[in-house]
N, C-alpha and C positions, 0 to 999 in steps of 0.2 A: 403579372407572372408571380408564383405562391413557390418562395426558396424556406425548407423548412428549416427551425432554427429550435432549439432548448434551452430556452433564455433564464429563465426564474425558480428556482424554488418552490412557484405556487404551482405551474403551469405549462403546457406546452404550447409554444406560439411560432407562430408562419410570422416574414414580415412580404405585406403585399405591396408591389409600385405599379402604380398606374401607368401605362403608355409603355411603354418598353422595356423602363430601365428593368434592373435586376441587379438585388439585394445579397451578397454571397456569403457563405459561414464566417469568412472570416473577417465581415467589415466589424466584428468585436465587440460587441455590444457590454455595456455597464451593466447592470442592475444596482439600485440604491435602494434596498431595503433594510431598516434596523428596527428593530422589535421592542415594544416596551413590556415588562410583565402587564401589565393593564390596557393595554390596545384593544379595540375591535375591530380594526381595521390595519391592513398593511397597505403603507403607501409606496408603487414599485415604479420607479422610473425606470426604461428601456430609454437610452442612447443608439443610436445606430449612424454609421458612420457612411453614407455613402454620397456620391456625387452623380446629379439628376440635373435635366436640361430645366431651361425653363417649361413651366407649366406642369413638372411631372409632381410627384407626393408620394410619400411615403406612408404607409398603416401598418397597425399590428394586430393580428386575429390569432385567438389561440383556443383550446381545450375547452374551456370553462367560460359561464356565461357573460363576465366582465370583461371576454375579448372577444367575444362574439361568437362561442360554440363554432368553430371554425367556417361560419356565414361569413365572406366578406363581402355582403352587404351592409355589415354588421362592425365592421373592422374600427378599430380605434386609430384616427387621422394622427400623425407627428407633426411638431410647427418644428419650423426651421428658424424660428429668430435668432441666433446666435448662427448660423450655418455662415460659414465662407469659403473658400477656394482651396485654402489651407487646414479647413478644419469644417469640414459639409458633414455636419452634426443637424439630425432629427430626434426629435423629444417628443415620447410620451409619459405622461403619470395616469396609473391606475389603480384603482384602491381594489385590494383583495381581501375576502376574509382569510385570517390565520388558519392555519390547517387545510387550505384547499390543498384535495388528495394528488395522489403522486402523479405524474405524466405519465402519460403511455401515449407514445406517436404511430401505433400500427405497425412500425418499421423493423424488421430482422436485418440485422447484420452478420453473413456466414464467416468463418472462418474453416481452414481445414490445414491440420500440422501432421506433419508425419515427422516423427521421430527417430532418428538414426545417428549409429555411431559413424562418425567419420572423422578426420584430422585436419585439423586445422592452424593459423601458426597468427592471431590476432594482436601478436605484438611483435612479430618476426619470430616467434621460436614456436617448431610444432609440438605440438601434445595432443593428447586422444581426448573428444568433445563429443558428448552428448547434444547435437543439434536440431534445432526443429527446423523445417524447409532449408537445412543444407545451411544457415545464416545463424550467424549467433553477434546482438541476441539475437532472438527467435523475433518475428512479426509483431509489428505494433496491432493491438487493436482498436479500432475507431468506433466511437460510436455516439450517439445525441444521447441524452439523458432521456430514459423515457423508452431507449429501443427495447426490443428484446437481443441476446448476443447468443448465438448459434457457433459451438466451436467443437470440430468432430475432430479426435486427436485417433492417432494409429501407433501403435507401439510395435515398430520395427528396430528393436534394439533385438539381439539375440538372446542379451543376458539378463534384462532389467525389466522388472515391474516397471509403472510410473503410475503416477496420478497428477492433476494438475489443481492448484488452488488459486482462487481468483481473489487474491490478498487487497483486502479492504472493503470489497462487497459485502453487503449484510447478505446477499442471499435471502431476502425478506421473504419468509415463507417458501421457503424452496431450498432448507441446508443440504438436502440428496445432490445438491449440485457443488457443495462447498469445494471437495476432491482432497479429502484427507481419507489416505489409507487406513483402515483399522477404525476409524470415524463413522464417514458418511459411507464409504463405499470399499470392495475389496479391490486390490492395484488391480492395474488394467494389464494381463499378463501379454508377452510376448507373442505378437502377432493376431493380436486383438483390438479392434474399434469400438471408439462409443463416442458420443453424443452429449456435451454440457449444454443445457439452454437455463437462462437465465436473463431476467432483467436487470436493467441501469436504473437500479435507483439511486447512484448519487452519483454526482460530477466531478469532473477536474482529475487526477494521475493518479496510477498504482501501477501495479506490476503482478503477471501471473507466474508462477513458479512452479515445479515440480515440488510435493509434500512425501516423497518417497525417498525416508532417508535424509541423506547432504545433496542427493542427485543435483537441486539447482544451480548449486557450484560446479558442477562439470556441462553445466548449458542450455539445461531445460529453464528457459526463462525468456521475458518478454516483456515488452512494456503495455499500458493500456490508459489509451487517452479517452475521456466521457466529456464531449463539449455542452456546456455550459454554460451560466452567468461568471460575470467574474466582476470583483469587490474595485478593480479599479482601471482604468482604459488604459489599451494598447493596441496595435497596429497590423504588428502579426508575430504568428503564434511558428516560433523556429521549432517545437516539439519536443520529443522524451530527451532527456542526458540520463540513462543509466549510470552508474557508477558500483565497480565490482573490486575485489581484492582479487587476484589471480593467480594459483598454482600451476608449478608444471608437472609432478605428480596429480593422480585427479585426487577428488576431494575424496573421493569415496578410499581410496588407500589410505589416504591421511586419517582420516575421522576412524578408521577400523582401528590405526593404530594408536591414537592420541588418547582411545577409551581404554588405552590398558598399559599408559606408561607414564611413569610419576616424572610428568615436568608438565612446564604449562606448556599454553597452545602451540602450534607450529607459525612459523613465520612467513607470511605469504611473498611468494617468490616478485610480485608485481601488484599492478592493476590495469584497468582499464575504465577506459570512459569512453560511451558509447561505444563499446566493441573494439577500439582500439589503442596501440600506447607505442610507447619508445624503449626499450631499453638494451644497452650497451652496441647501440649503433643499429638495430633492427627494428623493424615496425615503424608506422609512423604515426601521426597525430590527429585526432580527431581534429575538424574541423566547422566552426559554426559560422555562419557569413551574418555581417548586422547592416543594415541600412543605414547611411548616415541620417541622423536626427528621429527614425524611428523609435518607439517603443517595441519591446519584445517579449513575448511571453517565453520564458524558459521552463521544463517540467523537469526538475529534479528529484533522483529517485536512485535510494542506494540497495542496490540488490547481491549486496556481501554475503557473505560467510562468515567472518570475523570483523572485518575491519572496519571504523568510525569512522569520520571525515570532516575535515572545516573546509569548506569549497570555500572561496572566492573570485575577480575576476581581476585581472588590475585593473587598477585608475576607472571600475568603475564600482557604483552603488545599486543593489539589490532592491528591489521592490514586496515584499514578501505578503502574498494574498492569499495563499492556500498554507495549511498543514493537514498532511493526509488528507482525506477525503471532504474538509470544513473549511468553507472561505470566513477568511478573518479578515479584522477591519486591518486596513494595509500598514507595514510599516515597515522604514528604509535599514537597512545596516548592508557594510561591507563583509561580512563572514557569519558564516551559515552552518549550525552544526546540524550534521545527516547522519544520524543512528540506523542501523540494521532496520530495514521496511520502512522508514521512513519517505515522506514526501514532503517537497514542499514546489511551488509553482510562486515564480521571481520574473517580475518584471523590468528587463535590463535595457535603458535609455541608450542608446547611440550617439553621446554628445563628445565625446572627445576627439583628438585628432585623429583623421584618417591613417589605420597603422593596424598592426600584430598587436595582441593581447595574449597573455598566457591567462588561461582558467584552470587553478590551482585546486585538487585533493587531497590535501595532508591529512594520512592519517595520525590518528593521538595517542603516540607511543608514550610520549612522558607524561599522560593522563590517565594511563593503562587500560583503555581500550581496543587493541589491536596494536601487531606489526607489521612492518613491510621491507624488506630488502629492499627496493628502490623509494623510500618514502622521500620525499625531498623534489620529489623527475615524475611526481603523476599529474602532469598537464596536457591540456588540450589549446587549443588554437582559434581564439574569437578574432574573424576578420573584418575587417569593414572591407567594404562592396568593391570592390577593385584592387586590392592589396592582396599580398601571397607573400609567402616568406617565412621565415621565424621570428618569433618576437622578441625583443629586447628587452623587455618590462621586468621591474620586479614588483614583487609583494608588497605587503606591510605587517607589520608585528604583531600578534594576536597573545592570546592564554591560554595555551591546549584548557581543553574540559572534555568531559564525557558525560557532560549534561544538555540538560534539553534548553532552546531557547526559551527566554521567560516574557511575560504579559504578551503571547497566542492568544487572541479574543477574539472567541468568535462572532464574525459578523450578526447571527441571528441570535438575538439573547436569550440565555435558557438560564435554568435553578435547576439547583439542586435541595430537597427535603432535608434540615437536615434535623429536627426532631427526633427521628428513631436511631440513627447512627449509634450509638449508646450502646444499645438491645441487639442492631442488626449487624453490625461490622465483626468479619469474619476475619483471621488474620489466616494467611497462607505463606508458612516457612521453608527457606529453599536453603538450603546448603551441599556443598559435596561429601559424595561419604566415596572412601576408597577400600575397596573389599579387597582381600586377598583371597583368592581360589585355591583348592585340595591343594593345585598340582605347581600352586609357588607363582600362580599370573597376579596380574592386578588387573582387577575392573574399577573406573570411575563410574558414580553413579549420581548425578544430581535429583536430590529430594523435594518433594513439594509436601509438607507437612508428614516426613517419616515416609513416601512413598514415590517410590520413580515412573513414571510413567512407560507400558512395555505394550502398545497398542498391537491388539490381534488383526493381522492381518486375514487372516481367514475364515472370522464372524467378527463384523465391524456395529460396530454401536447402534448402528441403521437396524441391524437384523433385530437386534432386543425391542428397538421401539415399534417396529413394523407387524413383529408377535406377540408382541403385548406382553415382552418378561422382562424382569427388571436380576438375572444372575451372572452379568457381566461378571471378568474377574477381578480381584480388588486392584492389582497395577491399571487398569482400564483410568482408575483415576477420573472417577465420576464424580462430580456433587449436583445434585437433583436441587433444581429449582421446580417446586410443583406446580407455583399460582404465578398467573399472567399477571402484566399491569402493578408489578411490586416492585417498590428501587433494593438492590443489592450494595453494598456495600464492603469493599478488600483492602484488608492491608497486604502488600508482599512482603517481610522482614526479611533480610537473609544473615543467617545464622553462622556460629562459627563450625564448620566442616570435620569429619571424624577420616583420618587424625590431623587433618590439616585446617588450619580457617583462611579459606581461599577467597576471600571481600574482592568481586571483580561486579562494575555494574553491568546489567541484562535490557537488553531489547525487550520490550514485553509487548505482545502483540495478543492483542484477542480478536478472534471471527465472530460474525451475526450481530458486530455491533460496533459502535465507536462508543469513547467510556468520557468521563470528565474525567481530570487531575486533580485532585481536591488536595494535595499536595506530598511535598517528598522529603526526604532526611537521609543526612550522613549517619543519627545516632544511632538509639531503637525504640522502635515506636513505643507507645503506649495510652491509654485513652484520655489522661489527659490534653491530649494534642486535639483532642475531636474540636473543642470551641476554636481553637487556628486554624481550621481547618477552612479552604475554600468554597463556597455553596454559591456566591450570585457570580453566575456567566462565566466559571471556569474554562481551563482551555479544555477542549474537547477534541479526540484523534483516536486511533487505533493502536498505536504504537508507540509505547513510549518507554524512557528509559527509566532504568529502577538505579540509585544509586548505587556505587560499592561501597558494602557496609551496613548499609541503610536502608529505607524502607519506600515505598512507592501506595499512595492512598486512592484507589478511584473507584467510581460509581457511575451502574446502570441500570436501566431499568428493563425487568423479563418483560419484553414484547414483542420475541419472536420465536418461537417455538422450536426445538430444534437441539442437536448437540453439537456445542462448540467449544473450539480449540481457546486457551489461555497460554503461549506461551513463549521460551525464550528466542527469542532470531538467531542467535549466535550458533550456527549450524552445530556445533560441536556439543553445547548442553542439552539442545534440544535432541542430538541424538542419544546424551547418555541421560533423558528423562526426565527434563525440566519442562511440565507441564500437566495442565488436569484439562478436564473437560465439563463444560457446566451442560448437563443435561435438564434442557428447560422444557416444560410442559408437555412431556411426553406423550398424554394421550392425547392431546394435542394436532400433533405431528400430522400424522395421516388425512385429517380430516384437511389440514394446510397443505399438503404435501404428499400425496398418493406415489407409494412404493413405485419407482422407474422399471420402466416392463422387463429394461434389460438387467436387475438390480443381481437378480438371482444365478442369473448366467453368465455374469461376470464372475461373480464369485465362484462361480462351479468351474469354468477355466482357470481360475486363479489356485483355485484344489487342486484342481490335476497337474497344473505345469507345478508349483511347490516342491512338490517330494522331488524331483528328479533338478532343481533349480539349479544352475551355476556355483551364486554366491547366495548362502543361506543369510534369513535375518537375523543380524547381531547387537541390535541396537534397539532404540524405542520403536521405531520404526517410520518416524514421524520428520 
């Protein structure tokens, strides 16, 4: 029997067993592949973990012809010499060349959200939630590496555009699907559907979000799991832990009034983890179950507004194999810092005594990335398998930071060029400027080299590359990448602010691509730093943080066509216009990516409900 599975990297592979048994997603498979710059070959060990009578066997057939173009006849046999009772381990090694192209397993996975306000009370106290299927979050998505993802949203909000973005996907040749309003596409106006399809080309956790506004802080949001290889074995896979800052005003009240009044951010009333929390005797506590002596795969993934976080668990140790969308060679620590979009995927061992664990999210007020009125009380509840109760546990002492963890290495080894960096590195300066208005208001404005980012909702970036015009208007906050196949190279510096120098560090996130980190600074940059600078096997992710004060250096290469977002996580900058968009190879686009039949007709619903709208846009729009 043929159980399909998305094991590699190179490849999509089935594993087949002869005589009856059967092979299930989650008997977890390894992959061990590390890359040399000089290889001609990759050598991929597959693990599989499963318990077969005598006489049965286990094979692996996949995509491409060193698994047997999906013939199993053809299948590649696994030995069991090490297999036992306790540990019924089958091995295969298979040599692939580098670059075999991306999987595709035939397979769609639907989804369908309807989105609606209704009330809900996720830590004991109600407030008004922006919900998709009635659940916040909103629906995990599942899917193999290699499917295509089919997700038809319905905008049953009375008052709200929405758009949805699928954070961390490159959208490889298909950014009409990214769901940035003013972008890719115009909001999906009230009482209107559509249609995201889009392939998995990369595995392991994200999260999809509404890109309309702060919306995703009032509930449009979701986790998304893409199974995979993974850099180190485990048993079974307990799934997503979102992690949110939580208002009880919505966010969208908040964010209208934070962009026009001189203090800093607002202080978030709560949090939750996975959807739930405690505070002043309401609500209760998420809850995870562990196996004793198992491994566990956990998906951490912070889907804030504001707030930073040092997760930990008690008394146990973290396994850490993913950041963002890139498995990395593994490595163990007890605390784990989670920036705005952030992922990371932690494999947590089962060895201690059977009991209650508290799983701790401090955020980092004395680090000055975020606050929290309940900070100190954002835990959840790690069980072992027959236990129930509260836990007695405490912590252990750490260093608030609001930096990123250091030596992320990524599993598959890459370079960076760094010969031209000299000629090619562009520097992009972000500060606040605070305008006062005719009529005595203030607006804040975050700058990205002298310009704020003010995205047209009602001709999106899409409409210029699909008519061949390039007279976007200057806040659209363009930079044209024209030639494919060229590494880019950014500095972020940020500046001192007009009339304030507001030094706070930035979630920096970019679409259509993950970047390397070539490295960061508290001071200010300048091109002497270029020879410091990181170039062999840097850590590589989509999101990462830029220090406060300081500067943030990474590098990509244009190989996907398309226009994409650069910008802060921090709901609040990002709505007063801390962000550009790199429009790459624009004529490009179409021949990649032919205009969505419904592109035109959303936007023409989006015209008409406009003028007569609830709540006008006041913000980037992003």
């Amino acid at each position: 029997m043929l159980s399909s599975y998305v094991l590699s990297g190179i490849a999509t592979l089935a594993s087949f067993v002869s005589a009856s048994a059967v092979v299930h997603r989650d008997a977890h498979e390894r992959v061990f592949a590390r890359q040399s710059s000089s290889c001609i070959q990759v050598s991929v060990t597959f693990n599989e973990l499963k318990s077969t009578a005598w006489g049965e066997s286990v094979s692996v057939v996949g995509s491409i012809a060193q698994l047997g173009n999906w013939d199993t006849s053809k299948a590649i046999f696994m030995t069991a010499t090490g297999y036992t009772a306790s540990n019924p381990q089958w091995v295969a090694t298979v040599n692939i060349p580098p670059g075999t192209s991306l999987p595709t397993t035939g397979r769609t996975v639907s989804y369908d959200f309807d989105i609606r306000n209704t009330t809900m009370s996720p830590d004991g106290h109600a407030r008004q939630v922006l919900a998709i299927n009635n659940q916040y979050p909103g629906p995990t998505i599942y899917a193999n590496w290699g499917d295509m993802i089919s997700v038809t949203v319905h905008n049953n909000m009375p008052n709200n555009g929405t758009s949805i973005h699928w954070h961390g996907l490159r959208q490889w040749h298909k950014g009409s699907q990214d769901g940035v309003p003013g972008v890719n596409e115009c909001p999906l106006a009230p009482g209107q559907s559509k249609t995201y399809t889009f392939q998995a080309t990369q595995y392991g956790t994200s999260w999809y979000h509404s890109h309309w506004s702060s919306q995703y802080g009032d509930g449009v949001v979701g986790p998304i799991v893409i199974y995979g290889p993974a850099t180190a074995n485990y048993d079974l896979d307990v799934g997503p832990l979102p992690i949110t800052d939580w208002y009880y005003p919505t966010v969208a009240q908040i964010a209208a009034k934070t962009m026009h009044v001189n203090a800093g951010p607002p202080k978030a009333d709560s949090a939750l983890i996975n959807g739930s929390m405690v505070i002043q005797g309401a609500g209760s506590y998420s809850r995870t179950t562990l196996q004793p002596g198992k491994r566990h795969r956990l998906r951490l993934i912070n889907t804030a507004v504001d707030n930073h976080f040092m997760v930990s668990l008690d008394n146990h140790v973290m396994q850490v194999i993913t950041n963002d969308f890139v498995p990395i060679v593994p490595y163990n620590t007890t605390h784990l810092f989670l920036g705005i979009g952030q992922r990371y995927d932690v494999i947590i061992t089962a060895n201690q005594a059977s009991s209650n664990y508290w799983f701790r999210a401090e955020v980092q007020v004395a680090a000055g990335c975020g606050d929290n009125w309940n900070n100190g009380n954002l835990n959840a509840i790690f069980s072992y398998a027959g236990q129930s109760g509260t836990p007695t546990t405490s912590g252990t002492s750490y260093t608030q930071r609001c930096t990123d963890e250091t030596g992320l290495t990524p599993y598959w080894n890459s370079y960076v060029p760094d010969g031209q960096v000299a000629s090619q590195v562009t520097q992009l300066n972000t500060w606040l400027n605070q305008t006062t208005n005719t009529d005595g208001s203030l607006t804040l404005y975050w700058n990205v080299n002298g310009s704020s980012m003010n995205a047209d909702w009602s001709k999106p970036t899409y409409s210029y590359i699909y008519s061949s015009t390039s007279n976007w208007p200057s806040r659209a906050n363009v930079l044209t990448l024209p030639t494919e196949a060229k590494w880019t190279y950014w500095v972020l510096q940020s500046q001192a602010g007009n009339p304030y120098n507001v030094a706070v560090p930035h979630p920096i996130h970019l679409h259509g691509h993950d970047f390397y980190i070539l490295g960061t600074g508290f001071d200010t940059w300048n091109t002497g730093k270029i020879a410091g600078l990181d170039y062999t096997n840097p850590t590589r992710r989509d999101t990462a943080m830029m220090p406060a004060g300081g500067w943030l250096a990474i590098a990509f290469q244009t190989d996907n066509p398309g226009a994409w977002m650069l910008h802060c996580h921090i709901a609040w900058h990002a709505d007063e216009g801390l962000a550009v968009q790199f429009l790459e190879a624009p004529s490009q686009v179409a021949g990649f990516d032919p205009k969505p039949s419904n592109f035109d007709s959303q936007c023409a619903a989006w015209n008409s409900y406009a003028p007569t709208a609830a709540y006008k846009k006041g913000d980037s729009g992003i």
